[in-house]
Phi, psi and omega in degrees: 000134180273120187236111212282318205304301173312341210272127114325112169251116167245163165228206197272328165297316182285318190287307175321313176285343215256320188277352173231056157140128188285349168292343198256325186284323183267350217257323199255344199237344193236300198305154149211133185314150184296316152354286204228002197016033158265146170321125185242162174225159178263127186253089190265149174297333170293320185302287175333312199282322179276027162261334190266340172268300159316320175303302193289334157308313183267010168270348165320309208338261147346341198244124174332125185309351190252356166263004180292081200275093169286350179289001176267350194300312199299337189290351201260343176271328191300273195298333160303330179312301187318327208254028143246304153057129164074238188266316139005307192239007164091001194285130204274316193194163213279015198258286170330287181295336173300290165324310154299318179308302149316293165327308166292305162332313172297324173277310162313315175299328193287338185274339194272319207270332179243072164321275170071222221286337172323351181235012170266153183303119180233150141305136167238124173294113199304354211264146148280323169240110161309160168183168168195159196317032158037265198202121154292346206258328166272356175058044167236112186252159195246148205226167169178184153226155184226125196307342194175135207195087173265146176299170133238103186312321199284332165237000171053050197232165177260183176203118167296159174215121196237091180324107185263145205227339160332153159264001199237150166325175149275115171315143173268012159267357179303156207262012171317313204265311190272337159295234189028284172320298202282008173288296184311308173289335161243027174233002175197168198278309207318177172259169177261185197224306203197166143225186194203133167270134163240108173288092189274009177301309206242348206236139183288340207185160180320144135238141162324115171252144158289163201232135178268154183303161162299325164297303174326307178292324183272338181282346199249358186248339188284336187282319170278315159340299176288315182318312166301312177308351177242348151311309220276292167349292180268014168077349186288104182235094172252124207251136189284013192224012199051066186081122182227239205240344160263351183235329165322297192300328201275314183314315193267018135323280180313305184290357170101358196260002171256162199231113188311136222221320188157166157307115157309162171259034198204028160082000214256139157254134212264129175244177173193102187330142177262000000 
C-alpha cells in the first residue's frame, strides 16, 4: 500500500544538492537541529533576492487576468522585501543589500512594462506543492512547484514557464525541464505545448527551450532519484572530496559558527555566515 509518510521525496532542488554533495543534501534536506527539531537553511543575496521576485510574480498566478493589477507590482515587492531585509536576507551591510534590492526592483519593472503572458490565461495547479508517485516500486515521489503555466486557447494545451533571477543561463544538462514536464503532465489535465526561461535580468519575454520526451525525462530523473533513495537507505551522506564549496558553509551551521537569523516560513531556522 503507498504511503506518501514513508516516500522519499525529491525535486529539482534536492536531486540538485544530492549531485553536487551529498553531505550538503543532508545537511539542507534531512538534519534538524535537536534543538527547535527544524529543518536549517543558509541564507545568501541570490537566494533572497530570488525568493523575493518569485513570490511577488506568483502571486498573480491564480487570480483571473482582469484582477492582475501589474501596476501593484513593484508595491507588493517593496513590502515582500521586509521579510529579507538586513541579516535576514544574508546581507553583509546595507551597500550590499541596496544592490540586490535594485536589482530586483528592475526586474520587476521590466515585467510590468512587458508583461506578455502574465496577462494571458494561466493554470494554476491546486496542490500547494504539487507531486506525484515517481516509481511506487521505489517508494519515491517527486514534488516542485512550477512557476508559470500559461493556458493557450487556440490548442487548448499549457507552456511551461519558468523565471530566472540568475545572472547565468540554465546549464543544458539540468534536470529542470524534464521535472517541470513530468510535474506538469501529472498534476494538472491539459498537454504540455512548451516551455520557456524567462531571464528577468535581460529579457523583455520567455524564451523557448526544447523539451525532452517524456520517456527521456523520466528516465534522466529516475537515475538520480534513486541514487538519492538509497543514499537515505544506507544512511550514507558523505562528501567526496572531504569537504567543499557546498558543504562547508553548511558545516558552520552545524558547528556554531553561523549566526541564527530567524524562522523560514515553512518552519526552517534561517544562518547566516558571520
Amino acid at each position: 500500500m503507498k504511503d506518501k509518510y514513508s516516500a522519499v521525496w525529491v525535486s529539482h532542488s534536492s536531486i540538485g544538492d544530492y549531485l553536487k554533495c551529498p553531505r550538503a543534501y543532508y545537511i539542507k534536506n534531512i538534519y534538524r537541529d535537536p534543538k527547535t527539531n527544524h529543518k536549517v537553511m543558509l541564507m545568501e543575496p541570490p537566494l533572497a533576492l530570488g525568493q523575493v521576485v518569485h513570490s511577488v510574480l506568483e502571486s498573480i498566478a491564480g487570480l483571473p487576468v482582469e484582477e492582475r493589477y501589474i501596476d501593484t507590482l513593484l508595491t507588493k515587492y517593496e513590502d515582500a522585501w521586509k521579510t529579507v531585509t538586513g541579516k535576514r536576507g544574508g546581507f553583509p551591510d546595507a551597500d550590499e543589500e541596496k544592490k540586490f534590492k535594485e536589482r530586483g526592483a528592475k526586474m520587476v519593472a521590466k515585467v510590468m512594462a512587458n508583461p506578455g503572458p502574465l496577462m494571458e490565461k494561466a493554470i494554476k495547479i491546486r496542490q500547494d506543492l504539487p507531486y506525484f508517485w515517481l516509481s511506487e516500486e521505489d517508494n519515491i515521489i517527486l514534488c516542485g512547484k512550477i512557476d508559470w503555466l500559461q493556458y493557450l486557447p487556440e490548442s487548448d494545451s499549457v507552456r511551461i514557464i519558468d523565471f530566472k533571477t540568475g545572472k547565468f543561463d540554465e546549464d543544458e544538462d539540468s534536470l529542470q525541464l524534464p521535472i517541470y514536464l513530468l510535474l506538469a503532465a501529472h498534476c494538472q489535465t491539459k498537454p504540455i505545448a512548451g516551455a520557456a526561461y524567462w531571464y528577468l535580468d535581460r529579457d523583455d519575454e520567455p524564451s523557448a527551450v526544447s523539451l525532452p520526451s517524456g520517456e527521456d525525462a523520466m528516465k534522466r530523473v529516475m537515475e538520480p532519484a534513486r541514487m538519492v533513495a538509497l543514499a537515505r537507505k544506507l544512511n550514507r551522506f558523505v562528501c567526496k572530496t572531504g569537504g567543499c564549496r557546498h558543504c562547508l558553509p553548511l558545516e558552520n551551521i552545524l558547528n556554531g559558527k553561523a549566526q541564527f537569523v530567524g524562522v523560514g516560513g515553512y518552519n526552517q531556522d534561517i544562518y547566516v555566515n558571520i
